[in-house]
FIKOLZA-1660 file (N, C-alpha, C; in steps of 0.1 Angstrom, whole numbers, plus 5000, padded with zeros to 4 digits):
% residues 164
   i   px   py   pz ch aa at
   1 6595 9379 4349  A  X  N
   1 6591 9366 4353  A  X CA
   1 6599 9361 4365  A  X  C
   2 6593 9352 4371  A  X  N
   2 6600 9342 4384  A  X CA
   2 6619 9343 4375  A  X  C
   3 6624 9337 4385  A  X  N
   3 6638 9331 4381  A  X CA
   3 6637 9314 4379  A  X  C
   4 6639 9309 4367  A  X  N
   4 6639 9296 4360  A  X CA
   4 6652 9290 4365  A  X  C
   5 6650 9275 4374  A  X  N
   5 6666 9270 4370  A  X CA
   5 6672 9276 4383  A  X  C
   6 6685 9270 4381  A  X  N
   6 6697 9280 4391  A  X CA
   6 6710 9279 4381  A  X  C
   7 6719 9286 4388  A  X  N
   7 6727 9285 4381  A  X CA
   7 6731 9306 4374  A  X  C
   8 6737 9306 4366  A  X  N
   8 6745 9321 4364  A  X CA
   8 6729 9326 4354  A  X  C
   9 6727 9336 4360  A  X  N
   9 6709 9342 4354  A  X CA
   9 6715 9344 4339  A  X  C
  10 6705 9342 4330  A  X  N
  10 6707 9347 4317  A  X CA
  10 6694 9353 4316  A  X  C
  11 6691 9368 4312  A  X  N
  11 6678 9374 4316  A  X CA
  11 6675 9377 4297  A  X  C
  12 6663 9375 4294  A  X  N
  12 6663 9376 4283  A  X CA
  12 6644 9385 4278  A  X  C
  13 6645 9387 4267  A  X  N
  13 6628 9393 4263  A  X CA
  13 6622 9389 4250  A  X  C
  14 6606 9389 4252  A  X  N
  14 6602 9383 4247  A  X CA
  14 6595 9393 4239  A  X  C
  15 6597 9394 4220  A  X  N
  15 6595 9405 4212  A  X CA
  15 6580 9395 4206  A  X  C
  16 6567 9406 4198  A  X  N
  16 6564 9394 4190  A  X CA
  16 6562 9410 4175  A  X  C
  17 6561 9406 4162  A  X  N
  17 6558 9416 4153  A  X CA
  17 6548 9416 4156  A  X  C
  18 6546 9436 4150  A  X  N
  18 6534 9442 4153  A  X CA
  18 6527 9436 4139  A  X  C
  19 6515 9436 4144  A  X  N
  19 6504 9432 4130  A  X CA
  19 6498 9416 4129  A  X  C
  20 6507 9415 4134  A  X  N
  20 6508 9390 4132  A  X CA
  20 6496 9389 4139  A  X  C
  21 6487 9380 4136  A  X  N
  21 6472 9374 4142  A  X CA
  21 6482 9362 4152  A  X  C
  22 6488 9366 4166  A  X  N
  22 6493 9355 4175  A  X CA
  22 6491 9364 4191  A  X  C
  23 6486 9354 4197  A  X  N
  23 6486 9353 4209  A  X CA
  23 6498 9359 4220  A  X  C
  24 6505 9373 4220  A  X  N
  24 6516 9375 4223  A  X CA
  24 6525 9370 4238  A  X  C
  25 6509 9371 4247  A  X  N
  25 6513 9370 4265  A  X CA
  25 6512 9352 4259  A  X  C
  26 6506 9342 4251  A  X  N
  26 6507 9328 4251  A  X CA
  26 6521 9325 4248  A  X  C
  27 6527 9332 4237  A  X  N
  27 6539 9330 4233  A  X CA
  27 6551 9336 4241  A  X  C
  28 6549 9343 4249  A  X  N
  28 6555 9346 4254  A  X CA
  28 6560 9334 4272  A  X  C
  29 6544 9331 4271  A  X  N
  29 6543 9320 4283  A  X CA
  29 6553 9307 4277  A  X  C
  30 6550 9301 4264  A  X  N
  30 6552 9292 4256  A  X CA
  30 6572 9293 4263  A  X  C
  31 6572 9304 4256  A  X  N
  31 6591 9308 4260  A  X CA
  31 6594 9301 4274  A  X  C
  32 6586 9312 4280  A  X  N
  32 6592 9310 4298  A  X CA
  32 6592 9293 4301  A  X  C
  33 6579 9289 4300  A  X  N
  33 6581 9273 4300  A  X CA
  33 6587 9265 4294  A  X  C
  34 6588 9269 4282  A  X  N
  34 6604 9260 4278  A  X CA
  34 6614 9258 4285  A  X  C
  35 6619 9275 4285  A  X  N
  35 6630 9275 4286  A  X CA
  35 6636 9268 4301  A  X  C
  36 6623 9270 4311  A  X  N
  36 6618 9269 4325  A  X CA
  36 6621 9251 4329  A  X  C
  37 6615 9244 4317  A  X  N
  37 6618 9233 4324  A  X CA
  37 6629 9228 4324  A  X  C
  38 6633 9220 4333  A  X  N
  38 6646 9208 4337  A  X CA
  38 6654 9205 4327  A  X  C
  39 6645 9200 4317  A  X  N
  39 6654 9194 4308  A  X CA
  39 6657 9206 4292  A  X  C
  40 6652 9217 4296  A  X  N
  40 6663 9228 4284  A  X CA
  40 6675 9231 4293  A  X  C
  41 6684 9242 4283  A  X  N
  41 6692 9246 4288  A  X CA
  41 6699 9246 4303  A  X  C
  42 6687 9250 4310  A  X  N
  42 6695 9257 4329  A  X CA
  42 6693 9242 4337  A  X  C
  43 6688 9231 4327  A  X  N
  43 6688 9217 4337  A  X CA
  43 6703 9215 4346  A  X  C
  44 6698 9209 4353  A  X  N
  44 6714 9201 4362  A  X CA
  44 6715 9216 4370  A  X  C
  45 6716 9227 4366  A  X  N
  45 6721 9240 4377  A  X CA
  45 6730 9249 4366  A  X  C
  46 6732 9240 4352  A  X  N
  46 6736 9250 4346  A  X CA
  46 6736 9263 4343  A  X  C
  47 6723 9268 4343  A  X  N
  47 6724 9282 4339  A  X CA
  47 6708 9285 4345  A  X  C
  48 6700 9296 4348  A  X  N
  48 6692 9300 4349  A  X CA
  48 6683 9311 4339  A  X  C
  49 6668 9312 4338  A  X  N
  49 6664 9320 4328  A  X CA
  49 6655 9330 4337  A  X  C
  50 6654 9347 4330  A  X  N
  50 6645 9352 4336  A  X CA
  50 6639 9363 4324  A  X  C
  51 6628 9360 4325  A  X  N
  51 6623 9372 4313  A  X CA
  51 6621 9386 4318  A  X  C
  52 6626 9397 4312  A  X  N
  52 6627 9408 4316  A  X CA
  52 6614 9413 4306  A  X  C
  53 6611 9426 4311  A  X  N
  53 6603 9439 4303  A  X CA
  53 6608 9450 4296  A  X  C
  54 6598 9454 4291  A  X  N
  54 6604 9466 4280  A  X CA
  54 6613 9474 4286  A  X  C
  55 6613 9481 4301  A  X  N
  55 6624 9489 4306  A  X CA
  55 6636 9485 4304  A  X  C
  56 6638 9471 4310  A  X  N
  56 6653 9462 4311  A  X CA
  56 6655 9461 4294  A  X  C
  57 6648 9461 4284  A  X  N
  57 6649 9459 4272  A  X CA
  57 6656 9471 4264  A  X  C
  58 6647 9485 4269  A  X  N
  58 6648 9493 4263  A  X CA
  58 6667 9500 4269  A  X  C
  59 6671 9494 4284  A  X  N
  59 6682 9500 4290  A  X CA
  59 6694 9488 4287  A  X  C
  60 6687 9482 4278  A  X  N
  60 6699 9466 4275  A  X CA
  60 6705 9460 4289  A  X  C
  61 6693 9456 4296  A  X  N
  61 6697 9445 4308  A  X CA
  61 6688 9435 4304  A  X  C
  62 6695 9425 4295  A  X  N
  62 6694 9414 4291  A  X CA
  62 6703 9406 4279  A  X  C
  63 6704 9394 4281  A  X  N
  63 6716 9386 4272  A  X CA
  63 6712 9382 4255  A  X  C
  64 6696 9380 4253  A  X  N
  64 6691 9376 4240  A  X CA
  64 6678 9376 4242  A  X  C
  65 6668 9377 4232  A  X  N
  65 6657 9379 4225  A  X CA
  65 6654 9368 4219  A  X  C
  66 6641 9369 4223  A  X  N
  66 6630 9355 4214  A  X CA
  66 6619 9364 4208  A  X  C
  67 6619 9364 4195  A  X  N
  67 6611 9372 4185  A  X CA
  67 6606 9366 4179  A  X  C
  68 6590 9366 4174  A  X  N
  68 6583 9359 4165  A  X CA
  68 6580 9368 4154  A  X  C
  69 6583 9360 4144  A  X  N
  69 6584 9371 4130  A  X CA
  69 6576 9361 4118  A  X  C
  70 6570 9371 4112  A  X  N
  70 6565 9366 4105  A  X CA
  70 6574 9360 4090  A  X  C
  71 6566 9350 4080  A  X  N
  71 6580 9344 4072  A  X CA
  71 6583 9355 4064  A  X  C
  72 6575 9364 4060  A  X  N
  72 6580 9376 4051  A  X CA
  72 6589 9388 4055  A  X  C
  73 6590 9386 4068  A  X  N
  73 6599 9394 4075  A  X CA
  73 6612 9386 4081  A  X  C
  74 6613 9373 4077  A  X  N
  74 6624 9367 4080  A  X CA
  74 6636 9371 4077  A  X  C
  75 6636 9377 4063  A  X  N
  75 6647 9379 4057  A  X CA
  75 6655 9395 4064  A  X  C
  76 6646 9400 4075  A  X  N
  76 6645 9414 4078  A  X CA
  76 6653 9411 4092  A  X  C
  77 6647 9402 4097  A  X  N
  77 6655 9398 4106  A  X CA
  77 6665 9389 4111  A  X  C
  78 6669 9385 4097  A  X  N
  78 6680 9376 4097  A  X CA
  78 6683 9376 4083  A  X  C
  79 6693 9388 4083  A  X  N
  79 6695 9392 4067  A  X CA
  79 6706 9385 4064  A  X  C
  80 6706 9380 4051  A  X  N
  80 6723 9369 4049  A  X CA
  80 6717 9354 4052  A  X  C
  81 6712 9349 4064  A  X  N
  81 6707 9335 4066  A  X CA
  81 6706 9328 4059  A  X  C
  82 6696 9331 4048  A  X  N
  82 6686 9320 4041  A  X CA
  82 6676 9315 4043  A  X  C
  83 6676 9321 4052  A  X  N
  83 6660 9310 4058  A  X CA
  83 6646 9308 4050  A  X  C
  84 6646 9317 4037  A  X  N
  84 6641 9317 4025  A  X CA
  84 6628 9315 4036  A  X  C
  85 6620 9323 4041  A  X  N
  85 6607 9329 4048  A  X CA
  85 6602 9312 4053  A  X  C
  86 6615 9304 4056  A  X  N
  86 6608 9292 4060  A  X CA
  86 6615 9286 4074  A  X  C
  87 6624 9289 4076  A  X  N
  87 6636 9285 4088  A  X CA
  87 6631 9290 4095  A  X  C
  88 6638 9291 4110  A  X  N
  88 6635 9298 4121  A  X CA
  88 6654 9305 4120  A  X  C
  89 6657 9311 4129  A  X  N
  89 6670 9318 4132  A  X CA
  89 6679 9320 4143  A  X  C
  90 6689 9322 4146  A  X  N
  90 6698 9334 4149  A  X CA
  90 6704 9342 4144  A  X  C
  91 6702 9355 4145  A  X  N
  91 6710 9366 4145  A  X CA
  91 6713 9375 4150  A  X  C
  92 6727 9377 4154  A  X  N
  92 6732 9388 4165  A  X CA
  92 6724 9380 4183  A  X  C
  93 6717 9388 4187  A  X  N
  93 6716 9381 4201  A  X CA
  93 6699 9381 4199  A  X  C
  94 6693 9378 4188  A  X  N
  94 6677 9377 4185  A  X CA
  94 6682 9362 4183  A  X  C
  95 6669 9353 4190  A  X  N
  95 6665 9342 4187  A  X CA
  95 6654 9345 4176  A  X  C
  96 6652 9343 4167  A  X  N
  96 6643 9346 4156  A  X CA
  96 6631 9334 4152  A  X  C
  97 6620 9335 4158  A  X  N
  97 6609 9320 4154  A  X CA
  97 6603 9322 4143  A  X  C
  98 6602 9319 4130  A  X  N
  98 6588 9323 4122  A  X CA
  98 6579 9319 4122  A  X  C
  99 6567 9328 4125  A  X  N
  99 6555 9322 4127  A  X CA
  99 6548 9309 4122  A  X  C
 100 6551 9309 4108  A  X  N
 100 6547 9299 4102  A  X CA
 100 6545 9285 4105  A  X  C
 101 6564 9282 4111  A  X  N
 101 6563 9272 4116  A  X CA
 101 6560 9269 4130  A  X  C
 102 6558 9284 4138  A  X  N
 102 6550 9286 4153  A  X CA
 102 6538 9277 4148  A  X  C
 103 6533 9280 4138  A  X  N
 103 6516 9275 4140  A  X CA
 103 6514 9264 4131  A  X  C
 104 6523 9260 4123  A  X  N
 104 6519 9246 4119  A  X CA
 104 6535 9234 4120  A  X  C
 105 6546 9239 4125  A  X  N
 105 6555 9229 4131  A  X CA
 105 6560 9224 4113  A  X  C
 106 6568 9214 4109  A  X  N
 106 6569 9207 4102  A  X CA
 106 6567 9193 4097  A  X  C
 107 6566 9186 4085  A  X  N
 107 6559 9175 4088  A  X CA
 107 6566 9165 4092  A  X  C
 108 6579 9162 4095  A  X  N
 108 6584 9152 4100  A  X CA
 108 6580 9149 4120  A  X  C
 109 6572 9167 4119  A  X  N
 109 6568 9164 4131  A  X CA
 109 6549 9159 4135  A  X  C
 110 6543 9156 4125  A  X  N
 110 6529 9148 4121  A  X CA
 110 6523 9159 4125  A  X  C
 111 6522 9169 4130  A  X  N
 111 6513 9180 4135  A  X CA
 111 6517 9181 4153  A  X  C
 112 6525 9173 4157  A  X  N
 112 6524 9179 4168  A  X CA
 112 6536 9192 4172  A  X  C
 113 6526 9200 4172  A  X  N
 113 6528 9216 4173  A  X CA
 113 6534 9218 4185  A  X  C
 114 6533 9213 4198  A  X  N
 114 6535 9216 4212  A  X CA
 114 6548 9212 4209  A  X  C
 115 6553 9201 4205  A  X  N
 115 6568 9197 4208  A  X CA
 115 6580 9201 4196  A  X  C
 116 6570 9205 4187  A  X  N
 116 6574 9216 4182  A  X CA
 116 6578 9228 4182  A  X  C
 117 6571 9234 4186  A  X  N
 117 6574 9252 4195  A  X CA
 117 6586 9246 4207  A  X  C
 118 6589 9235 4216  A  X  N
 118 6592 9239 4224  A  X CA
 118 6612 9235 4220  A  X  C
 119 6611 9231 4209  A  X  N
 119 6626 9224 4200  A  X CA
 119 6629 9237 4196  A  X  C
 120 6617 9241 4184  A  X  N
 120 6626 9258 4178  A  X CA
 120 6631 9269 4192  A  X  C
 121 6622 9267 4203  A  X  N
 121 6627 9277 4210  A  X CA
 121 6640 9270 4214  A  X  C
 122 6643 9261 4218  A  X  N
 122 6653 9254 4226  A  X CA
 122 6664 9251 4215  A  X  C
 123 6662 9250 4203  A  X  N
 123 6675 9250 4193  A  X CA
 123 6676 9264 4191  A  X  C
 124 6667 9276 4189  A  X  N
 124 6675 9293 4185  A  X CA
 124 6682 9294 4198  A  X  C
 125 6674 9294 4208  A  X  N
 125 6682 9301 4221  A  X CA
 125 6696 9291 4222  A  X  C
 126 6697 9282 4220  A  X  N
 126 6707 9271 4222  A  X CA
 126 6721 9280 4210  A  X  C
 127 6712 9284 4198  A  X  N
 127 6730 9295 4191  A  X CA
 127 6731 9307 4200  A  X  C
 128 6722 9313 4206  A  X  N
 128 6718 9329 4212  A  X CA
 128 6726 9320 4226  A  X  C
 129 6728 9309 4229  A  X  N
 129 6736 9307 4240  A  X CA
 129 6752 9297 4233  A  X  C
 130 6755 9304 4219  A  X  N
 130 6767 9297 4217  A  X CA
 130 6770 9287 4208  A  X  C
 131 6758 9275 4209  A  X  N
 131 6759 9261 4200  A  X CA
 131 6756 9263 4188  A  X  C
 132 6766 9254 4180  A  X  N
 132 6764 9249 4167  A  X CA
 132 6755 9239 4165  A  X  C
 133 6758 9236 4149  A  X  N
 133 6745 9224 4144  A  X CA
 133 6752 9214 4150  A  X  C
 134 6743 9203 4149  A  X  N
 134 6748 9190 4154  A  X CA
 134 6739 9180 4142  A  X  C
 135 6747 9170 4138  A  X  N
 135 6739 9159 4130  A  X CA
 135 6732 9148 4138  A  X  C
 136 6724 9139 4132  A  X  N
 136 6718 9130 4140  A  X CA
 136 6731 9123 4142  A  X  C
 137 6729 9109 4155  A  X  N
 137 6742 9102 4158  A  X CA
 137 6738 9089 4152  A  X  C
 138 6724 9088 4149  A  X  N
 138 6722 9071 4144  A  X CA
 138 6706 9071 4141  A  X  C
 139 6706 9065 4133  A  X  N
 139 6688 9061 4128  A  X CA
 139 6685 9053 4142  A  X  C
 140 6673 9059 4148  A  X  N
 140 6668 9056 4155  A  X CA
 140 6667 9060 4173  A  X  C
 141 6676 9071 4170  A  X  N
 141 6683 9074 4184  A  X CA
 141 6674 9090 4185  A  X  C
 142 6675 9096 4196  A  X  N
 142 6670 9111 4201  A  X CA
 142 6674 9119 4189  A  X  C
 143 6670 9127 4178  A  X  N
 143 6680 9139 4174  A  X CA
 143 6685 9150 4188  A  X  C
 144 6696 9151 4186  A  X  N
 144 6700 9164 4190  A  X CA
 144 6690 9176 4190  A  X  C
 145 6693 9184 4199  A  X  N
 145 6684 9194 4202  A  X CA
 145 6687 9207 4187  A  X  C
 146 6701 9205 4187  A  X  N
 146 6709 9217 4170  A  X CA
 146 6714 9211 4164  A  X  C
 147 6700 9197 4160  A  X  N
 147 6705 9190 4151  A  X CA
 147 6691 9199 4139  A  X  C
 148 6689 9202 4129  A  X  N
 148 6683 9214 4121  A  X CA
 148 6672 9196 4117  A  X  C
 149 6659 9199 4132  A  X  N
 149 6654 9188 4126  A  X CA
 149 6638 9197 4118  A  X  C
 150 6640 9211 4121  A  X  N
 150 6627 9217 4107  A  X CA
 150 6637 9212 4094  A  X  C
 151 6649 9209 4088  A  X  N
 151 6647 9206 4078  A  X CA
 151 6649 9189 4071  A  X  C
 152 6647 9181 4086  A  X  N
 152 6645 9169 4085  A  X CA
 152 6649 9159 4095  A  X  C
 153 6649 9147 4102  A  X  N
 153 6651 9143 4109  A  X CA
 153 6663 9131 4108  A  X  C
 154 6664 9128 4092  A  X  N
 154 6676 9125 4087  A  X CA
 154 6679 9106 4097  A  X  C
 155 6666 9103 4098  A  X  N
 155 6666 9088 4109  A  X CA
 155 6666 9091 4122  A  X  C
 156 6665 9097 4126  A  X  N
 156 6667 9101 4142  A  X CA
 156 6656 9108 4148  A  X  C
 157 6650 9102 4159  A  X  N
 157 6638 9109 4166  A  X CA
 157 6635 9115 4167  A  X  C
 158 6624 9126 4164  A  X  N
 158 6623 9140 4169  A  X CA
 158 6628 9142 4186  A  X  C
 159 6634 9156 4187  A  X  N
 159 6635 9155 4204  A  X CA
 159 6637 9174 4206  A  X  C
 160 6630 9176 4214  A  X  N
 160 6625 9192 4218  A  X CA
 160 6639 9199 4229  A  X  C
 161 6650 9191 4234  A  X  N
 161 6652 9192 4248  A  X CA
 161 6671 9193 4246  A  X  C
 162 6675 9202 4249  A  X  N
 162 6691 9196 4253  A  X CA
 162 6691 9184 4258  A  X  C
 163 6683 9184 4277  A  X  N
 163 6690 9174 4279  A  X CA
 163 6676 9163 4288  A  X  C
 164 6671 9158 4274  A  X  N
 164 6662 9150 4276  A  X CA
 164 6659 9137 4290  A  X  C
% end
């Protein structure tokens, strides 16, 4: 892909499981514009994103992985976790999505799916770039981006974005 951002490149690939009924080059687009806009990660000039291909994949020129896995394979790809085929992940340098909640989000988020997908990518890649959880700061306020809002929003507004 283009170069996302400025700032120090972090070049990464986009995996999805073989067999899964998903749209791979969508999901894959889905990534790039996350991660692409202003307000994830490479906002301000912090850091840049660039998606690499199987070559750079297969020769390890790249920093982390965005893999969409199905929930039954969760545990395969994030063994020890817990994610009990319902979480999304990190492990090792895979950002890990499960499909599940690729295609129906959770309900604290009413169905909207779009701002959905673009939080789990932006909270895995956010441990695949280092960060811990974070709690909400106040009923009523933005949640944190690794604040763990698939397993609730705990008073605090849904929010997709590091830096909103």
């Amino acid at each position: 892909s283009q170069v996302y951002a400025a700032g120090p490149l972090l070049r990464f690939v986009v995996e999805v499981e073989d067999g899964i009924d998903v749209d791979g080059a969508g999901f894959a687009a889905a990534v790039e514009a996350t991660l692409g806009d202003p307000r994830s990660w490479g906002g301000g000039g912090r850091m840049s994103f660039q998606r690499v291909g199987a070559a750079e994949a297969a020769t390890g020129q790249y920093e982390f992985r965005v893999t969409l896995v199905s929930p039954g394979n969760m545990e395969t790809y994030c063994p020890g976790v817990g994610t009990g085929g319902y979480t999304s992940c990190r492990y090792g340098e895979r950002a890990v999505i499960n499909l599940a909640r690729w295609a129906t989000a959770v309900p604290d988020y009413e169905g909207d799916v779009a701002t959905y997908r673009q939080y789990v990518v932006n909270h895995e890649v956010g441990h695949a770039l280092g960060q811990g959880h974070e709690p909400c700061p106040g009923a009523g306020l933005l949640a944190p981006v690794m604040q763990q809002q698939t397993l609730g929003l705990n008073g605090c507004a849904k929010n997709a974005w590091p830096y909103p």
